[in-house]
N, C-alpha and C positions, 0 to 999 in steps of 0.2 A: 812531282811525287817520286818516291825514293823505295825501292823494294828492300822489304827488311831481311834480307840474309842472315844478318849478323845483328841483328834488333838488340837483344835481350843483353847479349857480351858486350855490346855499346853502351847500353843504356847503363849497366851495374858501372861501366868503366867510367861514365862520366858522373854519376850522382857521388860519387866521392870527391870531386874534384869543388871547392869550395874556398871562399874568403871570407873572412869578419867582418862585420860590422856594431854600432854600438848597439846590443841588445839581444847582438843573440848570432845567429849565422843566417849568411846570403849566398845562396846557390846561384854559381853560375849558369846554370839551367833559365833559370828566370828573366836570362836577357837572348833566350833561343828565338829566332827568328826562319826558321824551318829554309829551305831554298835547295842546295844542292846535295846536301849531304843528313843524314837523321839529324846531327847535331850540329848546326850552322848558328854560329854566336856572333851577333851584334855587340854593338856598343848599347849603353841605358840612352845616351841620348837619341840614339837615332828611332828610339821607339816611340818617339814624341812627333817623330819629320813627316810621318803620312798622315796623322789625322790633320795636322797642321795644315796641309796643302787641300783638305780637303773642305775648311770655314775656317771663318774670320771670327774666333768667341772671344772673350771678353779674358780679361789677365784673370776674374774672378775663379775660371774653372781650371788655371794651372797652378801644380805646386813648386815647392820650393825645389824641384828635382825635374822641374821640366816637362811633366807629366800632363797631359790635357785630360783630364773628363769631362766627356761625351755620353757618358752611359747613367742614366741615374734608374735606380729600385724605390718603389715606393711599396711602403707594404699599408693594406687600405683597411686592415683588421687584424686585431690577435685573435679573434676567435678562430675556432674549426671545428669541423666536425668530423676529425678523427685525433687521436691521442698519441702519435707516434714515437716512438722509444727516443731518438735520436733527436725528437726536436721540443720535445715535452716532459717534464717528469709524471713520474707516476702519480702523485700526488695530484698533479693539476700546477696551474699558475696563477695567480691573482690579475684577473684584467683590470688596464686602466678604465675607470668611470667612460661612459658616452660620452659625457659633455669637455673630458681633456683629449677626443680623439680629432682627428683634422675632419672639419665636413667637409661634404663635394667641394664648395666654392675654395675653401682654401689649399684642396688637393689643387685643384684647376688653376690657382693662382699661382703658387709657389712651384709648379711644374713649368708654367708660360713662365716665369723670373729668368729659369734654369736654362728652357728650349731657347729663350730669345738671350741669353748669352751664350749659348753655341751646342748646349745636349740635343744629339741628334735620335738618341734611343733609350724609350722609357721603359722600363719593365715591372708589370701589377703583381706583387704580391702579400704575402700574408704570415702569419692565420691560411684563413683559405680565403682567397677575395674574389669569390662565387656566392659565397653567401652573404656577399652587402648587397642589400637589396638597389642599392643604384648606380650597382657594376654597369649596366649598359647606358646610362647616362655618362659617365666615368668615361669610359670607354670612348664616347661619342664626341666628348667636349677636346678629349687628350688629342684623340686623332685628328682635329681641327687643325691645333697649334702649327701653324706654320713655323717649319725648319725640324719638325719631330718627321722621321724614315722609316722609324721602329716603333711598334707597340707592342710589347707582347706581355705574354703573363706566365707565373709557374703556381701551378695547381694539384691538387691531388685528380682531379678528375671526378668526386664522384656526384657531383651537380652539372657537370659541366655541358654532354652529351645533347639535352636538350637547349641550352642557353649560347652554346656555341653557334649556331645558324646565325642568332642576332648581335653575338657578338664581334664576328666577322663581318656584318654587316657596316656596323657602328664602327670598325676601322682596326680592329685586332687582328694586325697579320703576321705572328710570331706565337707557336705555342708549343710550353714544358709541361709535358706529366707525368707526377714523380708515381714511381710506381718499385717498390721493391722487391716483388718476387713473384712468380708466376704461379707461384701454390697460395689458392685458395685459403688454407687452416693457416696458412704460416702469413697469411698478410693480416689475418686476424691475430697474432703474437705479437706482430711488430708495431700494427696500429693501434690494437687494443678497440678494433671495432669491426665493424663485417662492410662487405662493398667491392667484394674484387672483382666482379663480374661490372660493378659499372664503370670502374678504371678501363677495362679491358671495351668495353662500350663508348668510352671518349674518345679512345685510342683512334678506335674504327673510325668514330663521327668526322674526326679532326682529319682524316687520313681521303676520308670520301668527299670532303667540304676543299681538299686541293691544299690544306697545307702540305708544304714541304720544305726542308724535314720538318715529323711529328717529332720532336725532342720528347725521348723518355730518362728519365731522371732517375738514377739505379746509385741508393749510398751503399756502399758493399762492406759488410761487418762477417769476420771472421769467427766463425761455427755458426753463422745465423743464413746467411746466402751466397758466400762464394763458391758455391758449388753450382751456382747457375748462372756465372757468366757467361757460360759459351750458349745457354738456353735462351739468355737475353739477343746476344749476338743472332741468332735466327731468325727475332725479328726484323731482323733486318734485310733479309735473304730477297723475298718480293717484294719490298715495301717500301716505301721513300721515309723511313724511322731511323732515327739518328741516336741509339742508344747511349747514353752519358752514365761511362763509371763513375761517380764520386767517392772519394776517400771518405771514410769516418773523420769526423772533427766534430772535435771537443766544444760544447756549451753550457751550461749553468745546468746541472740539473739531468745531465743526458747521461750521466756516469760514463763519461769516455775513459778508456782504458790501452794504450799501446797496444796491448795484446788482440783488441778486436780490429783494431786497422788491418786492412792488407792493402800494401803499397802497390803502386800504378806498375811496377816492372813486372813483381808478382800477378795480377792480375793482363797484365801482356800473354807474359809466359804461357795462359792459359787458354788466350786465342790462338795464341802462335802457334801453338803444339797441336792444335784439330783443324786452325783454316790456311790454304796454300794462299798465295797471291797478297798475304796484307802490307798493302802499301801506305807511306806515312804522306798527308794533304800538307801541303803548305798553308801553316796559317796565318793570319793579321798578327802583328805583334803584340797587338791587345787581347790578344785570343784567351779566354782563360781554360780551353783544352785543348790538348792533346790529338787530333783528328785523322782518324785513318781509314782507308777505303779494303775491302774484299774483294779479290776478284769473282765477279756474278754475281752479286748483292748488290741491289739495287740502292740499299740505302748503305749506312757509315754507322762507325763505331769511334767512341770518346773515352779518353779520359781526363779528370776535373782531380789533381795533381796537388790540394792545397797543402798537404801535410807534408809530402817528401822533393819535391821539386815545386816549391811557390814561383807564383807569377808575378810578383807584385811589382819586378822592375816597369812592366808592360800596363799596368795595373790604371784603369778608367772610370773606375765606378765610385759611384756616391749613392749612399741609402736617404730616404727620406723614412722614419718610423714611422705607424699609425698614430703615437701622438705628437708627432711634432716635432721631436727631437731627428736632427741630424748629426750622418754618422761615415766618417770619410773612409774607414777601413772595419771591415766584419768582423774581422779579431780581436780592434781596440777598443776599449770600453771610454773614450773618450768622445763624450755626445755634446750638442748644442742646441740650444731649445730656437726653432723657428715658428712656431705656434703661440708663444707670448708676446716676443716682439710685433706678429703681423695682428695677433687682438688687441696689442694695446697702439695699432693705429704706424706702426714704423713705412714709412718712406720706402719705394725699390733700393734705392738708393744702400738703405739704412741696411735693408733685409743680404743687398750684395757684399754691404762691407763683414756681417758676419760671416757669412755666408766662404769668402775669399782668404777670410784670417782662421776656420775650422780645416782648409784646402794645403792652406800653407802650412799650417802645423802636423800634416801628415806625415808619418814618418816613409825612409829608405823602402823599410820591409817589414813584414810581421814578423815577432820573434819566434824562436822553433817551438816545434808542436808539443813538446814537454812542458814549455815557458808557458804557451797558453792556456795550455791545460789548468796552470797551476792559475792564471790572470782572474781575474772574477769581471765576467760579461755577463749582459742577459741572456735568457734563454733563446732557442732561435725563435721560437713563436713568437717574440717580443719583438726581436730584431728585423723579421720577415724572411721569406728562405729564397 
C-alpha cells in the first residue's frame, strides 16, 4: 500500500498520458498493476500470467489478446422493482416474453459448460434477481458446481433482507447493494419508487450475517449526488462496507450526458480533502476498481473507473443475458444467442465452439465514452447490472 501525498497531481498527470488504437483511445491506466508506487504499469500480457497459474481452462475462455475469463454475470431477469434513472427509461422497457427467458435448468447448464472450462466466479444479476421466485434454488445448484469459488449477486436490496439468511445458506458468499444516496426523498427521484429504509435494512442484515466486505454500489451523477461522497465514505468508518464509486455510463435510454459524469480524480479529490491516512490497496490485475484503505476505517473505499481510465486490458468477464443471448464486453452491442442452439438439442461440444469464436472476436478495449454514447446497446435492465 502506497500513502497518497501526491494522489490527485499523479493521477491528473497520468490520465493524459495515452496511445491509439483502432476505435477510439486506450489508456495506459488500463494496464496498472498497483505494487510500489500509485501508478505501476505492466505489460497487457502479464495480466493474463496469474490467473493462468492459477487453473488449467479450456482455450474456450481466452481471447485473441490473451485474456483468460474466469468471471462470468448472469443476469436471471429484466424485471425490477424499482425504475431507476440510470438504468431504465422513464417510459419503461418492453420485456422479453417468459417463454424466450433461460429457465433454472438451462441457467444451471450453460453456467456448469462455463465453471468446467475454467470460470471460477459467477455473479447473479438482473433486473433485480430477488424477485425470481427460485433464486434459492438458483443459488443452490450454482454453488454446487465444482471449480465455482465465487457466487455472489448485485441487487438493489429491497427484498433482500429477509431471503438473505437462506441465501447464504444455499452458498452465496459475495454481496453488492446498489444503493445511491442516503436521502430518503432523493432515492425516491432517482428510483422513481420508495424503499430506502429497506436498502439501508439489507445493508445491516448482510453486515450482521458475516459478509465481508458488504460491497455498496454508489453511481455518482453530477448535481444529483456528488455531494455525498464523503457521507458514503462514513460508512465505512465501523463497518466491514466497501463503498464502490461508479462513474455514470451511458445505456439506451438512460439519457447520459458528459455533463453528469464526475470522474474517479474528481471524486478522489473529495475524500482526500476531509480524510488523512488514504492509502491505495494493491490490486489483482483483473480488478475492475480502484481500491483504497482509511486510516481507522474499518472497512475501504472504490472506485469503478469505466469512463475515464477503462480497465479493459485486465478485463475477465463474460455476461450471460436473461434470454439467452451472450455478451463478451458491456459496451458492445455485439450478442450471440446460447439459448437456441442449447433448445434446439446442440452438443457441449457445439455450444463451446460458439461460445470461444463470440471470446475471440472481443475486441482490445471499448471505444471512448463519447463513442459509446453515440453506439446503440440495450438498456442496462436488459443487459443485467
Amino acid at each position: 500500500m502506497v500513502l497518497l501525498s501526491k494522489s490527485v497531481s499523479a493521477l491528473r498527470r497520468f490520465r493524459s498520458r495515452a496511445v491509439s488504437y483502432e476505435g477510439g483511445s486506450y489508456s495506459l491506466s488500463s494496464c496498472k498493476a498497483g505494487g510500489g508506487s500509485l501508478d505501476h504499469y505492466t505489460t497487457c500480457a502479464k495480466l493474463s500470467e496469474d490467473p493462468l497459474k492459477e487453473s488449467s481452462p479450456s482455450d474456450m475462455l481466452v481471447d485473441s489478446f490473451g485474456r483468460l475469463h474466469t468471471y462470468l454475470r448472469i443476469s436471471l431477469t429484466e424485471r425490477c422493482n424499482l425504475r431507476c434513472q440510470y438504468c431504465m427509461p422513464a417510459e419503461g422497457v418492453e420485456l422479453t416474453p417468459s417463454s424466450h427467458l433461460l429457465s433454472q435448468n438451462e441457467i444451471v447448464s450453460l453456467a456448469n459448460l462455463f465453471v468446467t472450462s475454467g470460470v471460477n466466479k459467477i455473479r447473479l444479476t438482473g433486473g433485480e434477481p430477488t424477485i425470481r421466485k427460485d433464486i434459492e434454488d438458483i443459488c443452490l445448484q450454482l454453488s454446487s458446481l465444482k471449480g465455482l469459488k465465487t457466487l455472489a449477486m448485485t441487487t438493489n436490496g429491497i427484498t433482500l433482507a429477509r431471503k438473505l439468511p437462506k441465501l447464504k445458506e444455499f452458498g452465496l458468499n459475495s454481496i453488492n447493494i446498489s444503493l445511491d444516496t442516503l436521502v430518503p426523498a432523493k432515492f425516491e427521484f432517482l428510483t422513481r419508487r420508495k424503499g430506502h429504509g429497506k436498502v439501508l435494512e439489507s445493508i445491516n442484515a448482510a453486515v450482521d450475517l458475516g459478509y465481508n466486505p458488504v460491497k455498496v454500489n454508489c453511481v455518482v451523477m453530477r448535481g444529483v449526488n456528488d455531494d455525498e461522497i464523503c457521507d458514503f465514505v462514513e460508512l465505512t468508518r465501523s463497518r466491514p462496507i466497501n463503498v464502490r464509486f461508479i462513474e455514470f455510463m451511458p445505456f439506451d435510454g438512460n439519457v447520459w450526458n458528459v455533463k453528469k459524469l464526475v470522474p474517479y480524480y474528481e471524486m478522489l479529490d473529495k475524500v482526500v480533502a476531509k480524510y488523512q491516512g488514504l492509502q491505495r490497496i494493491q490490486d489483482h490485475p483483473s480488478e475492475t476498481a480502484k481500491n483504497y484503505r482509511i486510516d481507522g476505517h474499518h472497512g475501504t473505499v472504490s472506485f469503478i473507473t469505466s469512463m475515464t481510465e477503462h480497465f479493459c486490458a485486465g478485463c475477465n468477464r463474460l455476461r450471460l443475458l436473461a434470454d439467452g443471448n451472450f455478451k463478451v464486453c458491456l459496451f458492445g452491442p455485439a450478442e450471440v444467442s446460447l439459448r437456441d442452439p442449447l433448445r434446439a438439442g446442440a452438443e457441449e461440444d457445439e455450444l463451446r465452439e460458439i461460445i470461444s469464436a463470440a471470446v475471440k472476436r472481443k475486441k482490445a478495449a471499448h471505444a471512448g465514452m463519447l463513442d459509446i454514447a453515440k453506439t446503440a446497446n440495450r438498456p442496462m435492465i436488459h443487459i443485467g447490472g
